[in-house]
C-alpha positions as CSV (number, residue, x, y, z in Angstrom):
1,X,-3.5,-36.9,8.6
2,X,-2.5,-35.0,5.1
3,X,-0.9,-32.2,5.0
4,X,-3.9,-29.9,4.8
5,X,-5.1,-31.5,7.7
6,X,-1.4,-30.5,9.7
7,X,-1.5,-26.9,8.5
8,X,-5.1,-26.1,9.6
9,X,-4.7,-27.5,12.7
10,X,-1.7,-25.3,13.2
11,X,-3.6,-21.8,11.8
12,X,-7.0,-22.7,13.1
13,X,-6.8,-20.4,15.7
14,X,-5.8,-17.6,13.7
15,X,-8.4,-18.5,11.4
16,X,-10.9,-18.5,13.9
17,X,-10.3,-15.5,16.0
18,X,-9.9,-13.3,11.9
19,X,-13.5,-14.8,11.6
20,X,-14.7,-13.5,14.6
21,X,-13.5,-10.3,14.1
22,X,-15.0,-9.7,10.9
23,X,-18.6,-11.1,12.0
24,X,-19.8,-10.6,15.2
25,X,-22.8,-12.9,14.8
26,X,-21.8,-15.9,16.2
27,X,-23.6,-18.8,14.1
28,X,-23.0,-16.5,11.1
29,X,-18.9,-16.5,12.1
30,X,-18.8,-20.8,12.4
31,X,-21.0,-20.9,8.8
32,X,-18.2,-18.3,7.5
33,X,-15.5,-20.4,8.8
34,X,-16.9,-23.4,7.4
35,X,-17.1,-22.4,4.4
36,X,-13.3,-21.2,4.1
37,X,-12.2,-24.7,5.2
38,X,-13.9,-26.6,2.7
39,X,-12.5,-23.9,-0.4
40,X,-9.2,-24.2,0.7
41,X,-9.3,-27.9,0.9
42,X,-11.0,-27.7,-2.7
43,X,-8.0,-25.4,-3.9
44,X,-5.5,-26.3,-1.5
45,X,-3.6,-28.3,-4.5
46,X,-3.1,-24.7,-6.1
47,X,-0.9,-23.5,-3.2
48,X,2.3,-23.6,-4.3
49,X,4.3,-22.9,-1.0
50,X,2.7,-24.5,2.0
51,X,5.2,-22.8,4.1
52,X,2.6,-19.7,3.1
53,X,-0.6,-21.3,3.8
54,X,-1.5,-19.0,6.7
55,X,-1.6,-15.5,5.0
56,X,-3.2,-17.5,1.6
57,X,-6.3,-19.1,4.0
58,X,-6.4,-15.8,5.6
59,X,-7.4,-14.4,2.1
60,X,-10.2,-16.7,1.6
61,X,-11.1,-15.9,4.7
62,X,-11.2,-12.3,3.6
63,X,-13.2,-12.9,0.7
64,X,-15.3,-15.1,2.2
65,X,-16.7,-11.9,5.0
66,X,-16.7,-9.9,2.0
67,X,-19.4,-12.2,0.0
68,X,-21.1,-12.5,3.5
69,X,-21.7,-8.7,3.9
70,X,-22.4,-8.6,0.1
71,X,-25.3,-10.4,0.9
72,X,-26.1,-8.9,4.3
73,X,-26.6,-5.5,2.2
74,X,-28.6,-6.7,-0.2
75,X,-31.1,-8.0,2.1
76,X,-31.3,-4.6,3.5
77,X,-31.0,-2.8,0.1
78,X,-27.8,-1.5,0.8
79,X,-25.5,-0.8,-2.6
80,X,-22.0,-1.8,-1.9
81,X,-21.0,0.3,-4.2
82,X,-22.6,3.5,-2.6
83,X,-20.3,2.5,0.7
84,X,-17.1,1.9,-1.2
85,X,-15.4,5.4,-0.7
86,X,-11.7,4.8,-1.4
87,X,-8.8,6.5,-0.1
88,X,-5.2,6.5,-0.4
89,X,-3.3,5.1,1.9
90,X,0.9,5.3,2.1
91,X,2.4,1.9,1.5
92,X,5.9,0.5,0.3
93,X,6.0,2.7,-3.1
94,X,4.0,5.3,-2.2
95,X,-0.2,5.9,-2.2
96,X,-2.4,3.2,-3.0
97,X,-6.0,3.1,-2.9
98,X,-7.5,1.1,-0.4
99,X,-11.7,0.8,0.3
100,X,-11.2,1.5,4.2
101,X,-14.7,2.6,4.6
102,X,-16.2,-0.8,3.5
103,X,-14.1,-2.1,5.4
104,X,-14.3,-0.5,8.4
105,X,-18.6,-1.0,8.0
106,X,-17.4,-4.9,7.3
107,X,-16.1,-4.8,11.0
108,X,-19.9,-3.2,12.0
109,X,-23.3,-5.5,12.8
110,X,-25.9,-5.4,10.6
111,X,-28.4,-2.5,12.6
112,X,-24.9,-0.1,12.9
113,X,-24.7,-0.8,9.3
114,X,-28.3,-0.2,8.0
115,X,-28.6,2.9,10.1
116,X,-25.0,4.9,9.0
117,X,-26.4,3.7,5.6
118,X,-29.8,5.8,5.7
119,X,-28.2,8.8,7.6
120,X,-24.9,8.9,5.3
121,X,-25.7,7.5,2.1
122,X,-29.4,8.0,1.3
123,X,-29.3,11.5,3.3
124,X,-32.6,11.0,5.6
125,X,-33.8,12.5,8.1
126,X,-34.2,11.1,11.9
127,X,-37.9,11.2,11.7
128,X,-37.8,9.5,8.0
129,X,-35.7,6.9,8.9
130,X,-38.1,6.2,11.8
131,X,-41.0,6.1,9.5
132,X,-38.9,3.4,7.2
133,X,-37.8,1.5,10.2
134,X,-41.2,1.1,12.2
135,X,-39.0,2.9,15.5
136,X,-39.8,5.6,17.4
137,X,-37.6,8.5,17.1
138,X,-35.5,8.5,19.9
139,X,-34.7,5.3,19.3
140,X,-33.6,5.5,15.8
141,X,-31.2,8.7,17.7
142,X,-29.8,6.4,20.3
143,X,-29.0,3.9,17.3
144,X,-27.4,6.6,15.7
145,X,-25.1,7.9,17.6
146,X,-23.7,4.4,19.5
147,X,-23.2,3.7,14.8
148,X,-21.5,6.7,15.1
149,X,-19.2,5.6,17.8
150,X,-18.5,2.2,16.5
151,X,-17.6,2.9,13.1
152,X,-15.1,5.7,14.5
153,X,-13.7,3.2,17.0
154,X,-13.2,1.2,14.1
155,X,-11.6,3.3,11.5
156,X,-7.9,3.0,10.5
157,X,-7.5,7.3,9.9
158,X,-8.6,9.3,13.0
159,X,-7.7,12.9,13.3
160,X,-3.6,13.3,13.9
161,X,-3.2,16.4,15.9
162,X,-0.6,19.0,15.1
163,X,2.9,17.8,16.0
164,X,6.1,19.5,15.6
165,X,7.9,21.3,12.3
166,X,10.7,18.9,11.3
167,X,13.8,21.1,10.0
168,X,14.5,19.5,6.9
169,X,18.1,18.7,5.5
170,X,16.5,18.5,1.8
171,X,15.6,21.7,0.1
172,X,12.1,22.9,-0.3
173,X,12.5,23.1,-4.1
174,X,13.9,19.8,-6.4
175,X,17.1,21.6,-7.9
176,X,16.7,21.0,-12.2
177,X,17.8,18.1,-13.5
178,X,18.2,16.1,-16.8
179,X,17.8,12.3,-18.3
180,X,20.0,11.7,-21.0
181,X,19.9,8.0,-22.9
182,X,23.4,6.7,-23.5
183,X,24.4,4.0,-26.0
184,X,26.2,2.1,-23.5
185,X,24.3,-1.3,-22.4
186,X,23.5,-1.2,-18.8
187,X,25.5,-2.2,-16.3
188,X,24.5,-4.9,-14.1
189,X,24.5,-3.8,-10.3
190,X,23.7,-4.9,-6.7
191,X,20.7,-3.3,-5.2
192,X,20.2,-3.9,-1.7
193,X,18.2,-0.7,-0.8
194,X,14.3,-1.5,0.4
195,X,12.6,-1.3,-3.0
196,X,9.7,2.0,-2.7
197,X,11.8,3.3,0.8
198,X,15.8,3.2,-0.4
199,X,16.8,2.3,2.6
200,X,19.9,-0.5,2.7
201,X,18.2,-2.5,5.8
202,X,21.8,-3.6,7.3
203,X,23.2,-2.2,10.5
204,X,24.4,1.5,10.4
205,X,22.6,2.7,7.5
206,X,19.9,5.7,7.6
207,X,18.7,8.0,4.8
208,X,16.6,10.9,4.0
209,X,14.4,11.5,1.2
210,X,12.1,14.0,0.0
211,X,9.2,13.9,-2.2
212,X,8.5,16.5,-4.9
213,X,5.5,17.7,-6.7
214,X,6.7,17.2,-10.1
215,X,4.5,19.9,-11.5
216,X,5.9,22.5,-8.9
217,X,9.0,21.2,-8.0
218,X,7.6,21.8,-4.3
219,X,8.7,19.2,-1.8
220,X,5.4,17.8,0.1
221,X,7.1,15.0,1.8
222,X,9.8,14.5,4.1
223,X,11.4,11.2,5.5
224,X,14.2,10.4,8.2
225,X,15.1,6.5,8.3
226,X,17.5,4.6,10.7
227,X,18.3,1.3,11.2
228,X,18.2,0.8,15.0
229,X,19.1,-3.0,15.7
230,X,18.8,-6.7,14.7
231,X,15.8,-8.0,15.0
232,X,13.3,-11.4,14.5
233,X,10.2,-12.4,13.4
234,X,8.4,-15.5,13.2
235,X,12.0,-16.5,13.4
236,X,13.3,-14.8,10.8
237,X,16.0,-12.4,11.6
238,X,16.7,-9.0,9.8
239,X,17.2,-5.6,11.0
240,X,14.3,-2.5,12.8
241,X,14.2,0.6,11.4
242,X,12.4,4.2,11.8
243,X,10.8,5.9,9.5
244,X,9.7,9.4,10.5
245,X,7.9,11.2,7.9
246,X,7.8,15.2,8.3
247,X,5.0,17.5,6.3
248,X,3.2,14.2,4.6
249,X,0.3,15.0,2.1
250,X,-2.7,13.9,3.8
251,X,-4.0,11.4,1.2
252,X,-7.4,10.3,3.4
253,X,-8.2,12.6,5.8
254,X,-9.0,16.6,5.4
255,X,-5.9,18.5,6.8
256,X,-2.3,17.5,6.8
257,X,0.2,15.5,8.9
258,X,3.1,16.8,10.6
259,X,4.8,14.2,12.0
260,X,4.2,9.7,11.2
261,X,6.2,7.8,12.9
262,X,6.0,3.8,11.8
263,X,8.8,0.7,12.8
264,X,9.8,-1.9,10.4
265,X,11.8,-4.9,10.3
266,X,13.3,-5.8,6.8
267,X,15.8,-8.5,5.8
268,X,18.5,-8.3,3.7
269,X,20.0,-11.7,2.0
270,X,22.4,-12.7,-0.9
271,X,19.6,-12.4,-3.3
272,X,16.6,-10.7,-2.2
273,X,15.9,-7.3,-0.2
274,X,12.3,-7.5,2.2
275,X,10.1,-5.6,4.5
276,X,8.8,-8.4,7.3
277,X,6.8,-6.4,10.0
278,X,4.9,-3.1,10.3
279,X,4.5,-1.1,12.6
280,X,2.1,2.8,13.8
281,X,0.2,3.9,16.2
282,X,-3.6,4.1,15.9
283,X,-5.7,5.7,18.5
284,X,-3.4,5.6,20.8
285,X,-2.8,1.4,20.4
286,X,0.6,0.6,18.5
287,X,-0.5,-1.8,15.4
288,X,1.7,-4.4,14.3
289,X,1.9,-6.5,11.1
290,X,4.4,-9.1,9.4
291,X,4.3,-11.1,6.7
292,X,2.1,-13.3,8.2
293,X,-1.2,-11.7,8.4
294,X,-2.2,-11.8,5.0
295,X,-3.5,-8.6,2.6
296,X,-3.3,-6.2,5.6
297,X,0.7,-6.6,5.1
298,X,1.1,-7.9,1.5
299,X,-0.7,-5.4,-0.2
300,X,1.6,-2.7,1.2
301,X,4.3,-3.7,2.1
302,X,4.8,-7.6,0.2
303,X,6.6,-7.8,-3.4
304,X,7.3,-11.5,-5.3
305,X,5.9,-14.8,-4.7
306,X,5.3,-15.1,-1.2
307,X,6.6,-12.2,-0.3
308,X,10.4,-12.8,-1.6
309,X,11.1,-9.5,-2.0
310,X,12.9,-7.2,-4.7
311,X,15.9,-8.6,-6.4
312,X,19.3,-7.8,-5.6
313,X,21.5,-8.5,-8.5
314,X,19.9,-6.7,-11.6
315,X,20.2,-7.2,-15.1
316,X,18.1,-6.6,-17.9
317,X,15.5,-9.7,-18.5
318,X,14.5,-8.7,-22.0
319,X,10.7,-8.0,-20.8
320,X,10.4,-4.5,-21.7
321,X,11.7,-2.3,-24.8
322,X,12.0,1.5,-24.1
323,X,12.3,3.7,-26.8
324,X,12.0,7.5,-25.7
325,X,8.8,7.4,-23.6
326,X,7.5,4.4,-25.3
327,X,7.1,1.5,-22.9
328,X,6.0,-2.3,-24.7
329,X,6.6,-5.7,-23.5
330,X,5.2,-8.1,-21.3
331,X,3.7,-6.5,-18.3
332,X,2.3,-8.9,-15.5
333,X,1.9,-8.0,-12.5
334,X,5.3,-7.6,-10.4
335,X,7.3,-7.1,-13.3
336,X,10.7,-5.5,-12.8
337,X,13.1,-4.9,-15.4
338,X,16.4,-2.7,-16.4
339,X,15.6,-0.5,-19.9
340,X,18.6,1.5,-20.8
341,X,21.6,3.3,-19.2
342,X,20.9,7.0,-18.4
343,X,23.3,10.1,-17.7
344,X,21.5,11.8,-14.9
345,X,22.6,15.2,-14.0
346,X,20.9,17.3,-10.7
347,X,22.3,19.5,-8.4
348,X,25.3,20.3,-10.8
349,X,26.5,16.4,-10.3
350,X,26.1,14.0,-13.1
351,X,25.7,10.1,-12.6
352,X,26.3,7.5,-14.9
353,X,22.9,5.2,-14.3
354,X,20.4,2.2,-15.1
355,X,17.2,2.4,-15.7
356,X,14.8,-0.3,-13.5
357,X,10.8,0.1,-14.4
358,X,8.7,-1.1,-12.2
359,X,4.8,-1.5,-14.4
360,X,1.9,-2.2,-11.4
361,X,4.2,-4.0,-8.8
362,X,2.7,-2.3,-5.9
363,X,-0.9,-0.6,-6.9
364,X,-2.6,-1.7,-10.5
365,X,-2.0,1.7,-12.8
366,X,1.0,2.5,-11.0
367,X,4.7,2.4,-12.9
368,X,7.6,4.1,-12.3
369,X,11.6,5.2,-13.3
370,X,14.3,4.1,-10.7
371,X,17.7,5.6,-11.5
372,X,20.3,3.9,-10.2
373,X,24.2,4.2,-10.2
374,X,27.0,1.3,-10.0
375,X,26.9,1.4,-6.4
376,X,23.0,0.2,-6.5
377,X,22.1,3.4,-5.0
378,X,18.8,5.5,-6.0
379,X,19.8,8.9,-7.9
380,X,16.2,9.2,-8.9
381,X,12.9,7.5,-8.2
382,X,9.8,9.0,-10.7
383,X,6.6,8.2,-10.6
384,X,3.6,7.9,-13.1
385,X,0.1,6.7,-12.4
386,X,-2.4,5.4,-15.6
387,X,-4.2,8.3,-16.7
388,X,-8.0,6.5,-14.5
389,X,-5.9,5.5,-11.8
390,X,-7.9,6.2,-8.7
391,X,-10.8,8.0,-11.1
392,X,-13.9,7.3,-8.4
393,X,-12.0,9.6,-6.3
394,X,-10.6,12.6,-8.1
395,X,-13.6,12.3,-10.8
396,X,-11.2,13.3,-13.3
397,X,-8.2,12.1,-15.7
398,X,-4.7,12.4,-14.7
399,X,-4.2,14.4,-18.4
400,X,-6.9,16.4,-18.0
401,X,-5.2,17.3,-13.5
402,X,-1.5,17.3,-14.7
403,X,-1.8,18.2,-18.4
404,X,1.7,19.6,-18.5
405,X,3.4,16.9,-17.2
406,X,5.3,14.2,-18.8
407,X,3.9,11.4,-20.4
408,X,5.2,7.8,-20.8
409,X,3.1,5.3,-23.0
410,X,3.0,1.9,-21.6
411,X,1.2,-0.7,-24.0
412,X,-0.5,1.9,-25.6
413,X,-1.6,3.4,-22.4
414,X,-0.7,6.8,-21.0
415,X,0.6,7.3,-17.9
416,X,1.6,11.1,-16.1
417,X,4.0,11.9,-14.3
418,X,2.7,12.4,-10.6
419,X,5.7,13.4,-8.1
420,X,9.9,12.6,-7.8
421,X,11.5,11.2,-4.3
422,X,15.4,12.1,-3.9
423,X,17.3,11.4,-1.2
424,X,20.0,13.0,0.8
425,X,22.5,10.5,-1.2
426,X,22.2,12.8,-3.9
427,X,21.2,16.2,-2.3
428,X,23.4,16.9,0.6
């Protein structure tokens, strides 16, 4: 037996019941499945950790339902691209966009699709669409509504209900503050905090921090975290800890939320700081994902080569140059790297600091400034998205929203300042 063989046989029941998920057809799921076992055996020479193999098969698996659907819509004429609303969605630094419509009509047999289509997308009528369809009408209403159902039943966002108004230690308003290059070369420091979150996942710690608007200085975003207790998964141990977010911009739903609770489990080592599991609520059922389950965890909550984590010890790598707001260098994707040492002053305290960029780690058109002192602790964390990032959903530039803001200039492209997160580390 080789070792592709071994590793399949061990995931193949993962594999299976992700397959069946996504396509409820039953001959349609085993020619799906099929078809991700002989690419990964193709490409399986391309892994480089087999130790990984189950989230990398789960995302050919992914793929795969996406090219199946692909072609399930053109046969009934359905763009794609008309049902690929995007929303933001919170993840490890922050919003990211995500395509949770198509995906949540990816979940949905063909008829629920075809039917939400016509009704959503191409705006007909119940009698038109029974005309198109050969149905009589009360059919074509009967299909409609049990859609309606499904794809609601199936949706990651429902309504959140008003909760309680969290008294927040963090002031409503960021106090002024200033960024000052020094000609000191940085320092090299040990940071263990959760990299996006701040959090040092170790027993005893807990935080709060705040996000601010950074055109009105308003807060918008408040965050309680604790560690709670050691924990495991997949037998690897680390730490659980809540995260209880207060007043959160509602990023893909109309209205706001009050109150968000989610659980984590992170690890802390010698070298590397990590998120392992995730965990909400969602209608009513608690949701849970680790490192295991492929996109639906890594492209949130992952960072580094199967999902290593952030670094702990810092020092500068030599792959970006700073020079006032003038960003150039090598910028992959995941790239972290210290640019200068920085006097930061807020609240009427000054800190002696490094600068760590971060260029597209998390979400592509996403960079941002994390200020950190000698004890490896955040002073300030800044964030700047490309000046198209997530244009099919604002329909306009980020210059032409925020055309006061700051500007940094990464390979020749701007980016704008969007909002700053300080924590109660600094603002007590």
């Amino acid at each position: 037996m080789t070792e592709f063989d071994a590793l399949l046989r061990e995931h193949i029941g993962a594999l299976e019941r992700f397959v069946n998920f996504k396509i409820h057809h039953r001959q349609d799921a085993e020619d799906v499945l099929q078809e991700v076992c002989l690419t990964a055996a193709q490409r399986f020479d391309t892994l480089q950790n087999p130790a990984a193999f189950k989230p990398w098969i789960l995302r050919i698996a992914q793929n795969k339902c996406t090219d199946y659907y692909r072609k399930a819509a053109k046969r009934m004429q359905i763009s794609l691209d008309a049902l690929s609303e995007s929303a933001l969605v919170t993840g490890r630094m922050g919003p990211t966009v995500q395509n949770v419509v198509r995906e949540t009509l990816d979940a949905l047999g063909d008829k629920d699709k075809q039917i939400l289509y016509l009704w959503f997308f191409k705006g007909l009528s119940g009698e038109d669409i029974a005309k198109r369809l050969g149905l009589p009408l009360g059919t074509v209403k009967s299909r409609l509504h049990y859609a309606k159902e499904h794809f609601r039943s199936r949706y990651p966002f429902p309504p959140i209900p008003k909760g309680e108004i969290n008294m927040s230690k963090l002031p409503l308003t960021l106090p002024p503050y200033t960024i000052e290059q020094t000609a000191l070369p940085p320092f090299p420091v040990k940071w263990e905090e959760l990299q996006g979150w701040m959090l040092v996942p170790r027993l005893g710690e807990s935080l709060s921090w705040g996000l601010y608007n950074a055109a009105s200085r308003s807060r918008t975003e408040y965050t309680e975290m604790k560690v709670l207790g050691k924990a495991e998964i997949h037998g690897i141990e680390g730490v659980e800890f809540s995260a209880v977010q207060y007043d959160a911009e509602d990023y893909y739903r109309t209205g706001s939320v009050d109150k968000m609770e989610r659980r984590f489990v992170a690890q802390l080592t010698d070298t590397h700081s990590r998120f392992l599991a995730e965990c909400h609520m969602e209608n009513g059922v608690r949701k849970l994902y680790t490192f295991l389950d492929g996109d639906s965890f890594l492209e949130n909550w992952g960072f580094g080569e199967d999902n290593c984590g952030n670094e702990v010890h810092l020092t500068p790598k030599g792959l970006l140059h700073r020079d006032g707001n003038t960003i150039t260098g090598s910028t992959p994707k995941e790239i972290v790297d210290v640019v200068g040492r920085y006097t930061v002053t807020i609240a009427g305290k000054s800190y002696d600091t490094i600068c760590v960029m971060d260029i597209q780690c998390f979400n592509d058109g996403v960079a941002s400034e994390q200020y950190l002192d000698q004890n490896g602790r955040t002073v300030l964390w800044r964030r700047f998205n490309q000046n198209d990032w997530a244009f099919s959903r604002y329909g306009k530039l980020w210059t032409e929203m925020l055309p006061e803001n700051e500007r940094l200039t990464i390979n020749g492209v701007p980016y704008v300042h969007w909002y700053d997160c300080v924590s109660d580390y600094v603002l007590l």
